[in-house]
Structures are given as structure tokens and as C-alpha cells.
C-alpha positions in Angstrom: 15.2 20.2 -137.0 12.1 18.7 -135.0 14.4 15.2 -135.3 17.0 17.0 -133.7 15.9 18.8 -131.0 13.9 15.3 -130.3 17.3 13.5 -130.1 18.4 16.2 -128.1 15.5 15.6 -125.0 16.0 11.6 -125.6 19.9 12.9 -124.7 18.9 15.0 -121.8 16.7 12.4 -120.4 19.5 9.6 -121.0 21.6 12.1 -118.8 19.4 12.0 -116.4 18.9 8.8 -115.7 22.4 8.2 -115.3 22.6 11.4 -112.8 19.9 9.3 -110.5 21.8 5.9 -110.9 25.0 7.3 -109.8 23.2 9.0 -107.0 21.5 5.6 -106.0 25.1 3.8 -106.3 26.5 6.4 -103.8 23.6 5.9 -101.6 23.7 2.2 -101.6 27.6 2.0 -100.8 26.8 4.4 -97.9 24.4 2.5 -96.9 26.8 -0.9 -97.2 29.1 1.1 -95.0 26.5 1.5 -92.1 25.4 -1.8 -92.4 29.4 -2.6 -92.1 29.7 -0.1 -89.1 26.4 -2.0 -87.5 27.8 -5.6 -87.7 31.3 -4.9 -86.1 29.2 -3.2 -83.2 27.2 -6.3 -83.6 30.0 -8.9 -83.8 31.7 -7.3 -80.7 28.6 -7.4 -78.5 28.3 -11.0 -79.9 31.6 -12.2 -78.4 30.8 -9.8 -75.1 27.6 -11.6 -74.5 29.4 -14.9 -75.2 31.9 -14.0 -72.5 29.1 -13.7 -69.8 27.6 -16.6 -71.3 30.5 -18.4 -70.2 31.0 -16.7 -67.1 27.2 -17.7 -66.2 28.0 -21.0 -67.0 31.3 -21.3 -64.8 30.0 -19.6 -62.2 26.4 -20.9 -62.3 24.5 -17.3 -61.4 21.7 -16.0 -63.4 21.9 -12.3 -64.0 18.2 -11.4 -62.8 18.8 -7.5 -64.2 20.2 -8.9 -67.6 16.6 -10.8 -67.9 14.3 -7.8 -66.6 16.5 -5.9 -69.7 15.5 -8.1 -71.8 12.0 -9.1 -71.5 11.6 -4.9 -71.7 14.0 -5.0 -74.9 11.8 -7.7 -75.8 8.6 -6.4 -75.7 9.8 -2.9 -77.0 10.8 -5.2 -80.2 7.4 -6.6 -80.0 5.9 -3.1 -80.4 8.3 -1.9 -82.9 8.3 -4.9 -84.9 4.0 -5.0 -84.9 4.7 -1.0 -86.3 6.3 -1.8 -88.5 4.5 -4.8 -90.1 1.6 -2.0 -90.5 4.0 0.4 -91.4 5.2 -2.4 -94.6 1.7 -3.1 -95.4 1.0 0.8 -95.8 4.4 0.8 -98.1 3.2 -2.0 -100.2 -0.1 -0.3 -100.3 1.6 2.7 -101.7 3.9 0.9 -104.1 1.0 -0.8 -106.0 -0.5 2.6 -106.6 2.7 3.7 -108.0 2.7 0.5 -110.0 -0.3 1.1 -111.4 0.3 5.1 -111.9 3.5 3.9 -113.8 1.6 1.4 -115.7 -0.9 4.3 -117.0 2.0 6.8 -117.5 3.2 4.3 -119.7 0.6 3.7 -121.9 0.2 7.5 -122.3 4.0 7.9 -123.4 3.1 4.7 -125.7 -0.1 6.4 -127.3 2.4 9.6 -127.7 4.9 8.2 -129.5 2.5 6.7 -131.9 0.8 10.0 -132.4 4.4 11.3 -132.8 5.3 8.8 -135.6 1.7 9.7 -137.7 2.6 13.0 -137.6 6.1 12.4 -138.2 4.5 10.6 -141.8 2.3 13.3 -142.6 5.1 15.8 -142.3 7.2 13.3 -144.7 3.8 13.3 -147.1 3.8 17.3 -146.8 7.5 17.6 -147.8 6.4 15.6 -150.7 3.8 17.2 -152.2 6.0 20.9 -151.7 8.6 19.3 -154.1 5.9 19.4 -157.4 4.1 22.3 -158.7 4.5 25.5 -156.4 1.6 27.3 -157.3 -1.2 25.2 -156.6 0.6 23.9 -153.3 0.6 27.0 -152.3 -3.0 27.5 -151.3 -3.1 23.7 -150.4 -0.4 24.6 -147.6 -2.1 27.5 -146.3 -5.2 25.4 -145.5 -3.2 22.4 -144.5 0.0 23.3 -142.6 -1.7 25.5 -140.4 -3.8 22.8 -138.6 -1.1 20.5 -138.6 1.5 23.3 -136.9 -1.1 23.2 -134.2 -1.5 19.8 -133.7 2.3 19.6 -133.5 2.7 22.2 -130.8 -0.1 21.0 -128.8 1.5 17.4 -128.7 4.9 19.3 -128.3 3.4 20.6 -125.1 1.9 17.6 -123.5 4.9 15.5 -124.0 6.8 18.0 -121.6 3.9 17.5 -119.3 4.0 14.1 -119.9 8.1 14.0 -119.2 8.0 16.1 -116.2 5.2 13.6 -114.8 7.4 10.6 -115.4 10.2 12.6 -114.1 8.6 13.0 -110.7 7.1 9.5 -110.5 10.0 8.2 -111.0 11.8 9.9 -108.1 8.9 8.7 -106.1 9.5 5.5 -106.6 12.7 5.7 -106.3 12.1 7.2 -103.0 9.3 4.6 -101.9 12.0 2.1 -103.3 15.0 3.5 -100.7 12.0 3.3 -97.8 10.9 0.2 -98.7 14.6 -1.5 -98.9 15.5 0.8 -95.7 12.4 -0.6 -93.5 13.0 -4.4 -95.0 16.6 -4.0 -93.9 15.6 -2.9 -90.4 12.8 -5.8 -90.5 15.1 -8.5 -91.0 17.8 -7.1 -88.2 14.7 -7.3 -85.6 13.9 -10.4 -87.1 17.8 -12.0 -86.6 18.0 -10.2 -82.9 14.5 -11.2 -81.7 13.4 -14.0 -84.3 9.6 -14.0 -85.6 6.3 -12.6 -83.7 4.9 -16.1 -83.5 7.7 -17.2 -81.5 7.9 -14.9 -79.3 6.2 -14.7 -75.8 2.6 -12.5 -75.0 2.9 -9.0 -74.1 2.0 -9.7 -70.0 4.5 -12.2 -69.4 8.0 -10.3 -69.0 8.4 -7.4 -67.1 7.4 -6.0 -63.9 6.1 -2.7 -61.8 9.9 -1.1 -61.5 11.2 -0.8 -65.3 7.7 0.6 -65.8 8.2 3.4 -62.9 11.9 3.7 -64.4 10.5 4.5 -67.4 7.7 6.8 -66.7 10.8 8.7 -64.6 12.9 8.6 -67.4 10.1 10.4 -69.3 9.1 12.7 -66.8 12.8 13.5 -66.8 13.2 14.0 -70.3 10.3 16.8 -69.8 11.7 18.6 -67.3 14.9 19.3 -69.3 12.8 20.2 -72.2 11.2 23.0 -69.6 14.5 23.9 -68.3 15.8 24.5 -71.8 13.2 26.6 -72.7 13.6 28.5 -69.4 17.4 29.2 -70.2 16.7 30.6 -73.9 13.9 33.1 -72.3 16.4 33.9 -69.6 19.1 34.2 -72.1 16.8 36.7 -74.5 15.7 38.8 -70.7 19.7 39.1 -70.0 19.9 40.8 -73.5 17.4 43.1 -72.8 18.4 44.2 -69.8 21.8 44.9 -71.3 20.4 47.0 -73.8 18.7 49.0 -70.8 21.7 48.9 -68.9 23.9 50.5 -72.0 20.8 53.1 -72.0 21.1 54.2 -68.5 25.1 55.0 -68.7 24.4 56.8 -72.1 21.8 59.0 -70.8 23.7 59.5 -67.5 26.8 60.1 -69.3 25.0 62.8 -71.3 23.4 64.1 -68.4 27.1 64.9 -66.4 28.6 66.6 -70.0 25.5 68.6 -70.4 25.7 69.6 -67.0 29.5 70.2 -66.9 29.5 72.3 -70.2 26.3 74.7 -69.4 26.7 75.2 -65.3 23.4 75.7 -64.1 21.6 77.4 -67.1 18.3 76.3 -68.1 16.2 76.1 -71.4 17.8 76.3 -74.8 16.0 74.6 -78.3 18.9 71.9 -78.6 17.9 71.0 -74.8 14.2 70.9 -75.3 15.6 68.7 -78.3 17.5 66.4 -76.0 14.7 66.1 -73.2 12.2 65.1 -75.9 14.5 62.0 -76.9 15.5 60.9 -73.4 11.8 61.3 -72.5 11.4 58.4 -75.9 14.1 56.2 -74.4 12.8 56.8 -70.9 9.4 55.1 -72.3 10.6 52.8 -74.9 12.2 51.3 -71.0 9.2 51.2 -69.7 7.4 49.4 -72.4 10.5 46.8 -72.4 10.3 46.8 -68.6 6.5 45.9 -68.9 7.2 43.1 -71.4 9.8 41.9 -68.8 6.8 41.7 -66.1 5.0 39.7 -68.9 7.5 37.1 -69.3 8.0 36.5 -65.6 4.6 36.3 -65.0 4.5 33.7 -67.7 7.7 31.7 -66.1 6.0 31.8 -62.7 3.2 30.0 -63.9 4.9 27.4 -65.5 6.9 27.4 -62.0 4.0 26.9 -60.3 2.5 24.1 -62.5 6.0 22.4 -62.6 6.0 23.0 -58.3 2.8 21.1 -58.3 3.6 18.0 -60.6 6.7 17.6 -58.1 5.2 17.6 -54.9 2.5 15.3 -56.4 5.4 13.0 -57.6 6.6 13.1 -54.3 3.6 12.3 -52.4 2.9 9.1 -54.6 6.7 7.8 -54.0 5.6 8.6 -50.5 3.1 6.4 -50.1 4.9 4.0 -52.5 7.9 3.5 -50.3 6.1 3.6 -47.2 4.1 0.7 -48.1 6.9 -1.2 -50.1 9.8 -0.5 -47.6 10.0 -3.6 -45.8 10.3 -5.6 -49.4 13.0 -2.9 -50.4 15.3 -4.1 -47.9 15.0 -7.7 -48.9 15.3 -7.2 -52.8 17.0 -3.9 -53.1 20.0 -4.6 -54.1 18.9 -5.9 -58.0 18.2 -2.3 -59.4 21.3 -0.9 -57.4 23.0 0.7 -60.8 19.3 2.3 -62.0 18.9 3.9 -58.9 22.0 5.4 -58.6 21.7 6.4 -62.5 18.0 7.9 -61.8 19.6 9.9 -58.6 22.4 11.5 -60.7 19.5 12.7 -63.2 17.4 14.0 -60.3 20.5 15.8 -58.9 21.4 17.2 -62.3 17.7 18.8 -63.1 17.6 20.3 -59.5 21.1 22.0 -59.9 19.7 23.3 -63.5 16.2 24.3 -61.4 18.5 25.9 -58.8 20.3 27.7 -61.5 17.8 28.7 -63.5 15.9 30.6 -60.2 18.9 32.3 -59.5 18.8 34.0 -63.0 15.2 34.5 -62.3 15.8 36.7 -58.9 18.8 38.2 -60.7 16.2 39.3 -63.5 14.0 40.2 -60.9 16.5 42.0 -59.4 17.8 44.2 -62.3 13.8 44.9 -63.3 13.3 46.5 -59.8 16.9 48.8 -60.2 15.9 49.9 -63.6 12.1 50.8 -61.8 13.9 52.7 -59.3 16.3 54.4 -61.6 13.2 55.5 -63.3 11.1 57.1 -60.6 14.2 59.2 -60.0 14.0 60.3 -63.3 10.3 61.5 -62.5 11.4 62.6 -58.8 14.1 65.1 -60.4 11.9 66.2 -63.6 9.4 67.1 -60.6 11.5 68.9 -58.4 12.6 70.7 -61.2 10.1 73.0 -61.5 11.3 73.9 -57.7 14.2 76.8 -58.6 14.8 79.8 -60.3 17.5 80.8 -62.2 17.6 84.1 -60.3 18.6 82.3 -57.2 21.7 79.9 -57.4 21.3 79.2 -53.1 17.8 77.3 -54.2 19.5 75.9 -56.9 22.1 74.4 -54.6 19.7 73.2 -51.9 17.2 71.6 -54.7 20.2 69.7 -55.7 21.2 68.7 -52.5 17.7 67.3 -51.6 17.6 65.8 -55.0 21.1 63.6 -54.2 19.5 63.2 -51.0 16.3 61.4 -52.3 18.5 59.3 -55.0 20.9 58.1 -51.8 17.5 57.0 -50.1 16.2 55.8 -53.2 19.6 53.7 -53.5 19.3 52.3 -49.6 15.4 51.4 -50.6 16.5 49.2 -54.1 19.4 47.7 -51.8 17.4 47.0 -49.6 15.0 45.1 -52.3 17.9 42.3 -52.9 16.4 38.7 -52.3 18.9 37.3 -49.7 20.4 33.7 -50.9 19.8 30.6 -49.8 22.3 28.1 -49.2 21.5 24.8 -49.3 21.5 22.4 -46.2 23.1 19.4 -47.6 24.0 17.8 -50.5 21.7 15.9 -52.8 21.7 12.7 -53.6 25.1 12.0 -51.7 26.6 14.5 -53.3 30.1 16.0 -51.4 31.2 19.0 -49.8 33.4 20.9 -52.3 30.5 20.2 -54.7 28.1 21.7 -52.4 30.5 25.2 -51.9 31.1 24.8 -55.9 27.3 25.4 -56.1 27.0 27.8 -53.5 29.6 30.0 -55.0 28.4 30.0 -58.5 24.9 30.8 -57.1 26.5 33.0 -55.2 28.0 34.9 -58.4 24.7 34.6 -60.5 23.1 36.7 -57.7 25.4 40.0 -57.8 24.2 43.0 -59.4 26.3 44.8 -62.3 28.2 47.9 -61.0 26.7 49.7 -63.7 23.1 49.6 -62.6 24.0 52.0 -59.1 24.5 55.2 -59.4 27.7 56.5 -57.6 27.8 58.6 -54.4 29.8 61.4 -52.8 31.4 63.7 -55.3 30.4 61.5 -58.5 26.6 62.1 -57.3 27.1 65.3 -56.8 28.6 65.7 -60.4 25.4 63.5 -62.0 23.1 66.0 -59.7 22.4 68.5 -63.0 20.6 65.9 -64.7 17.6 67.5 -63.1 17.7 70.5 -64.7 17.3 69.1 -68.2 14.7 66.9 -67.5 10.7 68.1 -68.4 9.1 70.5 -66.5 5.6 68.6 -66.1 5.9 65.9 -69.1 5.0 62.8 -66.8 1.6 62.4 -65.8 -0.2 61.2 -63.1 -1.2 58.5 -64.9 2.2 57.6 -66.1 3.6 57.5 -62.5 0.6 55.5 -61.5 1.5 53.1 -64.3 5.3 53.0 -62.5 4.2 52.0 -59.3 1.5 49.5 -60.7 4.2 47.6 -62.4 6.6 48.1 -59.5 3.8 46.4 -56.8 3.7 43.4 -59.6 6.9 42.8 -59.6 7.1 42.5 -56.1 4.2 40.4 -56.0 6.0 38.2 -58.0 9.3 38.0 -56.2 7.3 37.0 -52.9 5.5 34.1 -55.2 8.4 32.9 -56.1 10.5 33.1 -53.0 7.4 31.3 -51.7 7.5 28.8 -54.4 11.3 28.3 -53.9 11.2 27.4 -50.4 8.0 25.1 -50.7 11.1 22.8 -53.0 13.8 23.7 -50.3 11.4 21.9 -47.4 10.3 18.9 -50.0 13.9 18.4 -50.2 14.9 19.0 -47.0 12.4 16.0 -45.6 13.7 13.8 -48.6 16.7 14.5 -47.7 16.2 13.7 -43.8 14.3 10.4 -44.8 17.0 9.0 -46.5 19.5 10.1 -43.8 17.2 8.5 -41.0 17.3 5.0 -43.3 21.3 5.0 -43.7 21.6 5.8 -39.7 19.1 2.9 -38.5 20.9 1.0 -41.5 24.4 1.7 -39.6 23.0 0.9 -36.2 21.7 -2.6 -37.5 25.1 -3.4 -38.9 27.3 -1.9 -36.3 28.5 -5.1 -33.9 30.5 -3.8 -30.6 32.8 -6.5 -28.8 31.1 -7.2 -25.5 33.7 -8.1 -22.4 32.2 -11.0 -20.3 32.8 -9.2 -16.8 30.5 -6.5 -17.5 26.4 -6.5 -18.0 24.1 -6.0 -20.6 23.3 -2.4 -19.5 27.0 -0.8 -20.4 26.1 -0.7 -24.3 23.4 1.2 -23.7 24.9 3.6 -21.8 28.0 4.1 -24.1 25.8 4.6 -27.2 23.9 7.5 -25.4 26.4 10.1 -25.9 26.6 8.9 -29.7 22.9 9.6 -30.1 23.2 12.7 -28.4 25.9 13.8 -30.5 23.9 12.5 -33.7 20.8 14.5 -32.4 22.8 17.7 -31.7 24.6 17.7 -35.4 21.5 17.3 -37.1 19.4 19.9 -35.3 21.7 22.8 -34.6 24.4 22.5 -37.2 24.5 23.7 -40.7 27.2 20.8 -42.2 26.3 19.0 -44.6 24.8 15.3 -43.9 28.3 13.5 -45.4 31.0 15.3 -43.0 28.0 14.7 -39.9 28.2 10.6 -41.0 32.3 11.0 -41.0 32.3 12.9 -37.4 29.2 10.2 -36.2 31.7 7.2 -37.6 34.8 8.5 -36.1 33.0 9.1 -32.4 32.2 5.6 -32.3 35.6 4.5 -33.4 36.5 5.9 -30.1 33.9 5.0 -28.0 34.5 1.3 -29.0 38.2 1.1 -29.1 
């Protein structure tokens, strides 16, 4: 039986082993079609370099961008090829201890099995001796089989150890194996594309100041998306809170006009008491989640601000940068055309997402300061409660009527509270005009407030007027509306910091903007050539350009167009002053 069940694990671990080669061959031929996928992009960027090879050659240019690419391809190889020369070393590091684990492991199983096969002939010796006389072996096998049982089970034991250990060094080598083939494989491809380290050139020879400041942009770029992400999934989990509070509100309201509708204007009862007890919960469980809302925006207007700062530091250094390189950036300009424009794209795409994601902001701003109102209502007609009698319906009627009075007024004061919207100047980054009303639209829409956040007027007020009478007579405190009015002051503190902070961005744009416009206008100027007649003098250009710069002056000061349809009206006045 022992022979069997030993045949049986030499079975199971045959299986196994055939389990991981299978899984290795599948790897390997998904590997092999990678590395087939990798040399047909190869191959065709082989014949499209050729091409421009040949081009170069016929035409006798030298692509100056094609070598600043490369000498920062190049030393980006440098770098990655240096990694992973450490990276091999700390493989091979790693694969001798293996080695030498296996190596030990094996001598262990060795020293097992020849343990195994001793026992194995003392068993046969045992099985021999119970064959003769049964009475005297009897007492022999008490004292004899019992030792060797236990010396059987305890190597039965350690071989499963044992097994399980080579089981799991095994599929660490098999893993190192995979890295080790995987990193080799991406050795030699640097190696083929970029040749060996010795021949290459020294760190400080290729490259230059602008692919370094691309890069660093590209970077700084890169982190600003990762902050506007994380902005939209906290404005995303603030819009599903608010409408949770929202579908509140219209339940209690909605409860509020049946109970009044069904009852009149009777007062007290245990299933009201019942009633005014949970919506006095909900009321709170609002202004807990109201308070966390303050939390979150305070948390989002500090990373605002820090974010505010790093830009207009940005800006100051590109400042300075261009005011002291701008008379070599007419000269050389044109090489790093394409980056430019790509880097301008990326800039106009992050502020549309900053524009965006302020809009939700006031939006959520916004809703937090309806939802405060809505609330001090509450308290205003669980206060004026206590007011009438229900021996006199006249006082019941005027108590209503000032109570719909004070929620119209209270209405005015949270519409007055709406942040106006700002439209944008211009466009940015040459951007045109149905892009620019696109955005103002859409900014436009983020900004409106849901219908169901305002309570109605006229006859449906009226109707929601008996609310009061089922509210608490003299549950909130005075230190519960204190509370109210606290968070309501921060969250206008907050709206004015971030309306502050949001036009700080509008004016660094705005005089970006208006820099670059004054560059393309002196650029027009310096181009523009007007066809002098020889009868007339020197002075006549002059004086027919001053109603072009008066017109130029005029657009840009006391018009609100955008800076592309100004440049079309500019370009089409001189048309006609010259022809």
C-alpha cells in the first residue's frame, strides 16, 4: 500500500510538471507573437527611416529636430540600458542563490530517498520475520513496529514538506527564468537600436535647454491631470450626495403638503410627534452631510490655492525666460514649431478641464448654500410655531401668511447668493469662436440650479405653508442655529476665496493672452509691404495706417470679441485701406 500511494505522488508530481511545461509553452509562443508584432512595427519604421534617408540625401537637408530626438532618445537609452545592466546583475545575483537553494534541496530529497529505501528494507526484513513462529513475534512486534511506524510517519511528513518546498522553488525559478529571458530579450533590442555603452557618446554632449523645459512641462502636465482627475471623482461623490439631500427635501416636503391636506389645521397627535421626531433625524443627518460637504471644499480650495501658486510661479519664470530669450526666438523659432503647438493644445485642454471643474465647484457651492437656506426655514417655521392657537384660525392664517412671507424673502436672499458667470475674453491658445460659445454654453449649463431645490410660490406655497404646524415646538437650540449660521458664514467665505482665486487665473490669462496678441500684431506690421505711388511723399503711409491703429486700439479696449474675429476685421480694414 505505502508503494502505492508512493507511485501515486511520483504520478501527481509527473502531472505537474507537465501542467507548468504546457503553461511555459503557451507563454513562450505568446511571447514569439509579440516579438513578431514588435518586428513588423520595427521593419516598417526601418523602410520609413530609409525613405527620409533618401529624401535627405536627394535633397541635401539635415533634419535638426530628427537629431535633438535623437540624442534625447539616446541618452534616455543610455539611462535605461545602465538600469538595466544593474537591474541583470541583481537577477544573476538572485539566480545563483536559487542555484545554490536548488543544489541543497537536492541533496535533502537525495538523503530522503535513501532513508526511504533503508526503511523500505527493514519493512521487507519485518514482513519476514512475521511469516515464522507467531507467538514469539508477537512481543518482538510490539517492541519493534512501534518505533519503526513513527519513524515512517515522521519521514512521511517531511517529504511533503520537502515536496511543497521544491514545488515553490521551482516556480521561482521558473519565474526568475521568464525575468531573466524577458530583460535579456529587451537588453539585446536596446543593444540592436542603440549598439553597446562603450560606443556610445557621454551623457553632456547631445541635447540642449528646450527638450529639457519640454520635458519638465510634459511632467508638470501629467500632474495636473492627475489633480484634475482626482478633483472630478470628489466632485462626482459631492453630486451624489447632494442628490440624496435633494430626494430628502421633496420627500419631506411631499409629506409635509399630505399631512397638511389630510388633517387641516389640527395640531398634536402621537403619530405626529412620531413623524416630527424622524424629520427632525433627517433634518440633522443633512446637516452633518452638509458639514462634511464644507470639509471637502475647504480641502479642494487648498489644493486650489497651492495649484494657483505653482502657476503663477510657472508663469513668472517663462516671463522672465522669454523676455530675455525673445530676440533669439525670432531667429531660431521655427525648429520646435510642432512641440509648441503640441504643448499649447495640452495647456488649452487642462485649462478647459480647470474651467470645468470650478464650475462644478460653484455649482456645489451653490446647492450647499440652498440646502442651508432650506434648512433655516425649517427652524424659522418650527419657531413661529409656537405663535398660534388652535382656538383662533384668523392667527392661524396670518402666522401662515408671514411664514410664506419669510420663505419668499428667504427665496430672493439664496437667489440672490448665485455666483454670476464669467465668460471668457478670448480664446486660448488660438482657439476659434464657435469653440469659445461651445464652452460658454456648457459652463453656462453646469451653472443652473435643479428645479427641485426652490420651493414653489403663489398657491403651491401656500399649499406647502402647513408644514409649520408639524414641526417641533422648541426642539432646535440656540446652539444648533448658531451651528447653522457658523457653517453658512464658512461657506461664504469660501465662495469669495475662490471667486478671488478664479479671477487671479482669468487676469494671468488675460495678459498671456494680450502678450502673445501684441507679438502676432508687431509680427503683421513687420511683414505687411504697401505699394508706394512715386508722385506722393513719405508722410501718406503714415497717415493712412492711423485709422488702422485706431481701429486696432478701439477693438481691443472696448470690445468683448474674441482676439481671432478682431485679427479678421483688423486684416480686412487694411485690405481696403491699401486697395
Amino acid at each position: 500500500c505505502e508503494i502505492e500511494e508512493m507511485r501515486a505522488e511520483m504520478d501527481e508530481m509527473r502531472d505537474t510538471f507537465y501542467e507548468e511545461d504546457t503553461c511555459q509553452l503557451q507563454e513562450m509562443r505568446r511571447e514569439l507573437e509579440r516579438a513578431n508584432k514588435n518586428c513588423r512595427i520595427l521593419q516598417y519604421r526601418l523602410r520609413k527611416a530609409e525613405r527620409k534617408k533618401l529624401r535627405y540625401a536627394q535633397t541635401g537637408e539635415i533634419d535638426e529636430e530628427l537629431l535633438r530626438s535623437l540624442e534625447q532618445d539616446l541618452k534616455v537609452a543610455k539611462d535605461v540600458s545602465v538600469r538595466l545592466h544593474h537591474e541583470l546583475e541583481k537577477v544573476e545575483e538572485k539566480r545563483t542563490k536559487t542555484e545554490d537553494e536548488n543544489e541543497k534541496l537536492r541533496q535533502k530529497l537525495i538523503e530522503v530517498e535513501v532513508t526511504k529505501q533503508a526503511l523500505q528494507n527493514e519493512l521487507d526484513k519485518t514482513k519476514e520475520k512475521r511469516r515464522g513462529s507467531k507467538d514469539i513475534q508477537k512481543t518482538d512486534r510490539k517492541s519493534a513496529q512501534t518505533p519503526t511506524e513513527e519513524v515512517n510517519e515522521d519521514l512521511k511528513c517531511q517529504l511533503a514538506f520537502i515536496k511543497e518546498e521544491a514545488v515553490l522553488m521551482r516556480k521561482k525559478t521558473a519565474k526568475i527564468d521568464k525575468e531573466k529571458d524577458r530583460l535579456e530579450q529587451e537588453l539585446q533590442k536596446y543593444r540592436s537600436f542603440y549598439g553597446e555603452l562603450d560606443s556610445t557618446h557621454h551623457k553632456g554632449e547631445a541635447g540642449g535647454p528646450p527638450t529639457t523645459r519640454e520635458s519638465e512641462l510634459k511632467l508638470r502636465l501629467r500632474l495636473v491631470e492627475e489633480e484634475a482627475n482626482i478633483l472630478g471623482r470628489k466632485i462626482v461623490e459631492l453630486e451624489v450626495e447632494n442628490r440624496g439631500l435633494r430626494a430628502e427635501l421633496d420627500d419631506i416636503r411631499g409629506e409635509g403638503e399630505g399631512a397638511g391636506s389630510s388633517e387641516g389645521g389640527a395640531m398634536g397627535g402621537s403619530g405626529s410627534g412620531r413623524g416630527l421626531g424622524d424629520d427632525l433625524t433627517e433634518l440633522r443627518q443633512q446637516l452633518q452631510l452638509v458639514e462634511d460637504e464644507a470639509e471637502l471644499l475647504r480641502r479642494n480650495l487648498a489644493d486650489v490655492e497651492d495649484q494657483n501658486k505653482r502657476v503663477t510661479t510657472e508663469l513668472n519664470k517663462l516671463r522672465f525666460k522669454a523676455g530675455t530669450h525673445e530676440g533669439g526666438a525670432r531667429h531660431g523659432g521655427g525648429l520646435d514649431g510642432a512641440k509648441a503647438e503640441a504643448l499649447q493644445e495640452e495647456l488649452k485642454a487642462a485649462r478647459l478641464q480647470i474651467n470645468d471643474l470650478s464650475g462644478k465647484v460653484m455649482q456645489l457651492q451653490y446647492e450647499n448654500r440652498v440646502l442651508l437656506s432650506n434648512m433655516q426655514r425649517y427652524d424659522l417655521a418650527s419657531h413661529l410655531s409656537l405663535r398660534p392657537s388652535p382656538r383662533d384660525s384668523d392667527a392661524e392664517s396670518d402666522a401662515g401668511g408671514a411664514t410664506s412671507g419669510r420663505r419668499e424673502s428667504d427665496e430672493d436672499s439664496s437667489s440672490r447668493l448665485v455666483p454670476p458667470h464669467r465668460k471668457r475674453e478670448g480664446p486660448v491658445g488660438g482657439e476659434s469662436d464657435p469653440d469659445e460659445v461651445r464652452n460658454t454654453n456648457g459652463s453656462s449649463r453646469c451653472l443652473t440650479p435643479t428645479r427641485g431645490l426652490y420651493t414653489p410660490t403663489g398657491p403651491e406655497g401656500a399649499a406647502s405653508s402647513p408644514l409649520a404646524r408639524f414641526l417641533p415646538v422648541g426642539r432646535c437650540s440656540l446652539l444648533e442655529r448658531q451651528h447653522m449660521t457658523d457653517i453658512r458664514m464658512e461657506a461664504e467665505r469660501l465662495v469669495r476665496t475662490i471667486d478671488r482665486l478664479i479671477a487671479d487665473t482669468a487676469t494671468i490669462i488675460s495678459e498671456a493672452r494680450m502678450k502673445a496678441f501684441r507679438k502676432e500684431l508687431q509680427t503683421f506690421i513687420d511683414r505687411l509691404e504697401v505699394p508706394r505711388p512715386e508722385g506722393r511723399d513719405t508722410e501718406e503711409p503714415l497717415s493712412m495706417f492711423q485709422p488702422i491703429i485706431l481701429l486696432i486700439l478701439i477693438l481691443v479696449l472696448f470690445s468683448s470679441l474674441s482676439y481671432a474675429t478682431i485679427f479678421k476685421l483688423v486684416f480686412l480694414f487694411t485690405l481696403f485701406f491699401v486697395l
